[in-house]
N, C-alpha and C positions, 0 to 999 in steps of 0.2 A: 504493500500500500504506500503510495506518494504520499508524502508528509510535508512537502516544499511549501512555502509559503506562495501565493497566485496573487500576481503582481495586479496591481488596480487599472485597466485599460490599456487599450492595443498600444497607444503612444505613451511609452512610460520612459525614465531617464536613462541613456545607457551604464552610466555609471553602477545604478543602482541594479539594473538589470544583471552586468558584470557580476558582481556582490552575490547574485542571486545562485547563480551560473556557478562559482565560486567555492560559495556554501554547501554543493553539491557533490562538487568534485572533492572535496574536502573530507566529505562524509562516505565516500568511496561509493558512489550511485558513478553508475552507467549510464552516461544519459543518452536519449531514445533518439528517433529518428528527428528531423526539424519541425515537420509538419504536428507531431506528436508532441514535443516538446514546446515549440509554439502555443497550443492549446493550454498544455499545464498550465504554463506561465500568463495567457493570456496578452501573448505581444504578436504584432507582425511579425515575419518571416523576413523582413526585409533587416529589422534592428535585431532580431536574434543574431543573421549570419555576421551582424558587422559587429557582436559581443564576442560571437565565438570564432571570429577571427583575431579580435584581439587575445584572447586566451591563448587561440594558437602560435600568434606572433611573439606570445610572452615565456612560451614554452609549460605554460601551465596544463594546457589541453593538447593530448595527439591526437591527430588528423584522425575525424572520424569519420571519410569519405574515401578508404581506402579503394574502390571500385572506380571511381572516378577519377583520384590522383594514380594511379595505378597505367589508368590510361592516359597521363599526362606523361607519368616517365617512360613506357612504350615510344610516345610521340616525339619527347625529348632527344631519346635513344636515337632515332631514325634522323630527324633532325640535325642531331652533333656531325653525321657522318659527310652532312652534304653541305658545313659551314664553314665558317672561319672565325678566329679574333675578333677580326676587325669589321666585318660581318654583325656580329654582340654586339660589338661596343656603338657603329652604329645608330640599331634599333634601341639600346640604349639611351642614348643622347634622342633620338626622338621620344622617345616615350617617356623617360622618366621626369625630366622637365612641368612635365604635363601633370604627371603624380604628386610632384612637389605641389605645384601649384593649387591642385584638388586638396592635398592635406591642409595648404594653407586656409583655404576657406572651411573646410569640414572637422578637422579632428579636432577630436574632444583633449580639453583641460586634460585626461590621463591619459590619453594617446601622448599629447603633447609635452607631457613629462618624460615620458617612456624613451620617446624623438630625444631630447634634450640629453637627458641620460647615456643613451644609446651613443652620440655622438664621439663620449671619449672611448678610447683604446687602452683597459685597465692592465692589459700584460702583450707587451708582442708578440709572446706564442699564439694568444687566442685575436691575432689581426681579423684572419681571413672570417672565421666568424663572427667577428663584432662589425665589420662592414657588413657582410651579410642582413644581419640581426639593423641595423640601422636602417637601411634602403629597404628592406621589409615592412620594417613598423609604418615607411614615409606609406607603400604603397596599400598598407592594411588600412590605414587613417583616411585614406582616399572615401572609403564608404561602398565602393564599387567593387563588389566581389568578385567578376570579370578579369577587371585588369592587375586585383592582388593575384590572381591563379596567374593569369597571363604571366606577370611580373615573374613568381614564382619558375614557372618553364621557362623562361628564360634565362633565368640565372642556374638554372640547373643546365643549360645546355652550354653557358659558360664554362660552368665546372666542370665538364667532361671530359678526361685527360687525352682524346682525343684533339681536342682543340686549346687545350688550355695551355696557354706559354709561359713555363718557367723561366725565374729569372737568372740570366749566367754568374749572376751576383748577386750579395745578402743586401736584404730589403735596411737603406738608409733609415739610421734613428729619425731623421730629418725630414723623410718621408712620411713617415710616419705622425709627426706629431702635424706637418704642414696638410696631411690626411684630416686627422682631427679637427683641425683650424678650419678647413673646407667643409667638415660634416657642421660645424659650429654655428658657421654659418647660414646654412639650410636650414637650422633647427631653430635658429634664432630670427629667420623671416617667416618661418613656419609658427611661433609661437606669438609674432607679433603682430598676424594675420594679414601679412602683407604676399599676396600670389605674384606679382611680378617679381619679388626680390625672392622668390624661395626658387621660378625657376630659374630667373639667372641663376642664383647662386648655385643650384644643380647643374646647370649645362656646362658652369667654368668649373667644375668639380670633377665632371665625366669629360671633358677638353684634359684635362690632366691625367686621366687614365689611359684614354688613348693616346697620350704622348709615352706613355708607359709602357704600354703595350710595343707599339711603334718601334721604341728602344728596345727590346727585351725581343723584337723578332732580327733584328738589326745583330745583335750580337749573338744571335740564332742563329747561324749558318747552316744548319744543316737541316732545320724543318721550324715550324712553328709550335708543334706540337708535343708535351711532353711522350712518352712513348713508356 
């Protein structure tokens, strides 16, 4: 027997929703399908996923759409073999801009903590997944469940060592913190609700990736691809 507390009306706060969601996961419940779980709770479908997509951005919640994401990494798979870098980085720079600029108008006060958060780099072993975890949160914030999936296969056909270029030399301290300084930025147009500075500030962020990338195929002579 569900014992959850049924939230007061379809449009209710996400915050509090989160809390709800939370509460749940906490007490070691399973929670049910959307459509099912919508009902309990008595919310739209539309603020459930953009609750339980933060959960999932937060690492609180695992992917409970394995049939579907399943078929995302199949397509990823297929994907990686017919791309490149430079290809990513790209669709990249068009798209992400764009995300920035949707978090700027949409995310919520805890998203926008999270963004903020997210931006520093608390150990250089854990780089590649604290950018990860950053440019996640931006496109979770977006509100559009769409382009966080989309976002998602994309950065997973990045990572596929098929295409992904190692560096012939150890990632600069300097890089790293000027990394930081750039996510700073984003998080800090992103919280002040300003969408034209979030995606500048995205687009001159992924402008230095690709000059990264660029470098790192350049002293690649012998492919682009780790192997």
């Amino acid at each position: 027997m569900n014992t959850a507390v049924r939230l007061p009306g379809k449009e209710v706060d996400l915050d509090r929703l989160v809390e709800a969601l939370r509460e749940r996961i906490a007490d070691g419940q399973k929670l049910p399908a959307e459509r099912t779980l919508g009902e309990q709770l008595n919310v739209n479908r539309h603020t459930l996923r953009k609750a339980l997509l933060q959960l999932r951005a937060s690492g609180e919640l695992a992917n409970s759409a394995p049939r579907r994401h399943a078929a995302l990494t199949r397509g990823g798979a297929a994907l990686a073999r017919d791309t490149n870098p430079l290809e990513v980085i790209e669709l990249r720079l068009a798209l992400e801009p764009i995300l920035a600029r949707l978090a700027a108008l949409r995310a919520t006060p805890l998203e926008i903590a999270r963004i903020e958060k997210a931006a520093t780099t608390l150990a250089e072993s854990e780089s590649s997944a604290a950018d990860l975890t950053f440019h996640r949160l931006i496109a979770t914030a977006t509100g559009n469940t769409l382009a966080a999936d989309l976002y998602s296969l994309l950065r997973q056909i990045g990572a596929d060592s098929r295409i992904h270029v190692q560096s012939a030399r150890p990632r600069p301290a300097a890089r790293l913190r000027q990394r930081d300084s750039e996510h700073h930025l984003i998080a800090a147009a992103i919280a002040a609700r300003d969408p034209d500075g979030a995606e500048k500030a995205m687009r001159a962020h992924l402008h230095m990736v690709q000059c990264q990338i660029l470098d790192r195929i350049s002293l690649n002579p012998s492919g682009t691809a780790e192997e």
